[in-house]
C-alpha positions, 0 to 999 in steps of 0.5 A: 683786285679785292680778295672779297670781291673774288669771293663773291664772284666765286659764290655766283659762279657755283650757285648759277645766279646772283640771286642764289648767292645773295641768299647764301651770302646773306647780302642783297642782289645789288651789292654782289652785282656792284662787286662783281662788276667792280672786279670785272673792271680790275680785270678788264673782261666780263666774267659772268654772262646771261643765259635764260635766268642764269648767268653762265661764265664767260671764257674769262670767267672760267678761267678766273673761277679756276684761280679763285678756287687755288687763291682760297686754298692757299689763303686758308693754307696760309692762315693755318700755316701762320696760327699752328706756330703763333698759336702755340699755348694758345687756344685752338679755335674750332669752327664746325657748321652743323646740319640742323636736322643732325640730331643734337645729341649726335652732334655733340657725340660727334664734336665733342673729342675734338675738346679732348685734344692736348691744347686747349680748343674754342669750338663755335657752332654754327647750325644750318641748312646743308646749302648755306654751310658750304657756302661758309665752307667754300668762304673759310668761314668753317674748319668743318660740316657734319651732315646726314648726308654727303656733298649733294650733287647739284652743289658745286663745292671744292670739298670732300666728303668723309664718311663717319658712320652709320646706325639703324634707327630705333623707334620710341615712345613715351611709357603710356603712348607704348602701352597702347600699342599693339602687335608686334613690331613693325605691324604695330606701327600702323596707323600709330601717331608718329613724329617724323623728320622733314621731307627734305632730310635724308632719315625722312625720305628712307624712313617713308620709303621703309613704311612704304615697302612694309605696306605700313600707314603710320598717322602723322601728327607732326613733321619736324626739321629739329630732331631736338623738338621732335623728342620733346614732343615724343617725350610729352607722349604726342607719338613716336619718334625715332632716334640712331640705334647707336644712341638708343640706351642714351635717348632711354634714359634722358627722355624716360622713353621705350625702344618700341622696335629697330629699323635696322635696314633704315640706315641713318648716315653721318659725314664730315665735310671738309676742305682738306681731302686728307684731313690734317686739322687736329680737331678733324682728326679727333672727330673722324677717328673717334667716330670710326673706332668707337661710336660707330664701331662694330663690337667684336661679338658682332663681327664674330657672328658675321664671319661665322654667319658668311662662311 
């Protein structure tokens, strides 16, 4: 039996089609149906059946699928068992995928305590859709996710979902593209040029389910997925922009752009996505601990006011 072919088998079995696996996998509907098939003889019983344009498990195949996901934790936990005392002096290597629509800056605010550690870290980087993440996620090819949004329900991964923080979301805008802008906020962003993230991300449905319920009618002069090119639009002045409070005098002072006003009820979220449901890795560690007690961390005069303010 091939340790791969169970992979790909595993794959198949989540995403419910050869077709789905092969685009996460990035090979093509042939070669996953010839592993598959040579697994099933290995074993000696089919293991996917059709239904309508999917395939279902077949009996066998659930109970394959049951000791392929325990094969791939304890591979994983092997290699980490063997690297911790043979990587002693040696480089940490650090494999974290990254949303695409994650800000970049947030990303490495994020990632970046995971290079503060004792021992010295190599981080790779991947960035992708949420989808094809987990799949490297599911495959061990990644130590760790970071998304704007949790595991989605429709995705059948072995994984866990670790909330890092939230922030509001400011709006910016370029000095001369501010000067133009009338009225108080948030009235003055209708039908103000603005540069929103995709449909698809998490921030781009809560934001126009925001203008929505203001009754605001922003015009949009552009829809990005990468947050990085919606800034140097909004930089260059093309329109408004938003970014996480959190990060809000750091965006300010590298882009040379003005807070026009705070969506506080916008809530903008970020989670680590991992295989462990306790994490252990060190550089996991680092990043969910830093993230909770500092980036994301209510000041003390803050939480001073809502006592007072709920008794």
């Amino acid at each position: 039996m091939n340790y791969k072919h169970l992979g790909y088998f595993m794959q198949v079995a989540k995403s419910g089609s050869v077709m789905r696996a092969s685009e996460l996998l990035h090979l093509t509907p042939q070669t996953i149906s010839g592993q598959i098939q040579l697994l099933e003889e290995a074993l000696g019983s089919a293991l996917l059946a059709k239904s309508g344009r999917g395939l279902v498990l077949t009996e066998a195949g659930r109970l394959a699928l049951s000791y392929a996901e325990e094969i791939f934790s304890l591979g994983a936990e092997l290699q980490e068992a063997v690297r911790e005392p043979a990587n002693k002096g040696r480089t940490l290597e650090f494999r974290v995928g990254v949303v695409d629509v994650v800000p970049k800056s947030m990303a490495y605010r994020l990632v970046e305590p995971a290079t503060q550690l004792p021992e010295p870290v190599r981080v790779v980087c991947r960035e992708w859709k949420l989808d094809s993440l987990l799949a490297e996620l599911a495959l061990h090819r990644l130590d760790l996710v970071i998304s704007d949004a949790p595991i989605p329900a429709s995705i059948s991964v072995r994984a866990f979902s670790h909330r890092l923080g939230t922030s509001g979301v400011n709006f910016f805008a370029a000095p001369a593209l501010l000067e133009r802008c009338s009225g108080a906020f948030p009235q003055c962003l209708d039908g103000a040029p603005m540069l929103l993230p995709g449909e698809d991300s998490a921030l781009g449905q809560r934001l126009r389910a925001w203008f929505k319920a203001n009754s605001l009618h922003p015009r949009v002069v552009g829809e990005f997925d990468d947050s990085a090119l919606a800034k140097e639009f909004g930089r260059r002045g093309a329109g408004i922009f938003v970014g996480p409070s959190v990060l809000s005098h750091e965006i300010e002072k590298q882009l040379g752009v003005k807070t026009l006003g705070v969506a506080a009820e916008v809530v903008d979220e970020f989670f680590a996505i991992s295989v462990e449901r306790r994490v252990k890795h060190p550089c996991v560690v680092a990043i969910t601990q830093s993230a909770r007690n500092e980036l994301f961390a209510v000041p003390a005069k803050t939480r001073r006011v809502r006592r007072s303010t709920s008794r």
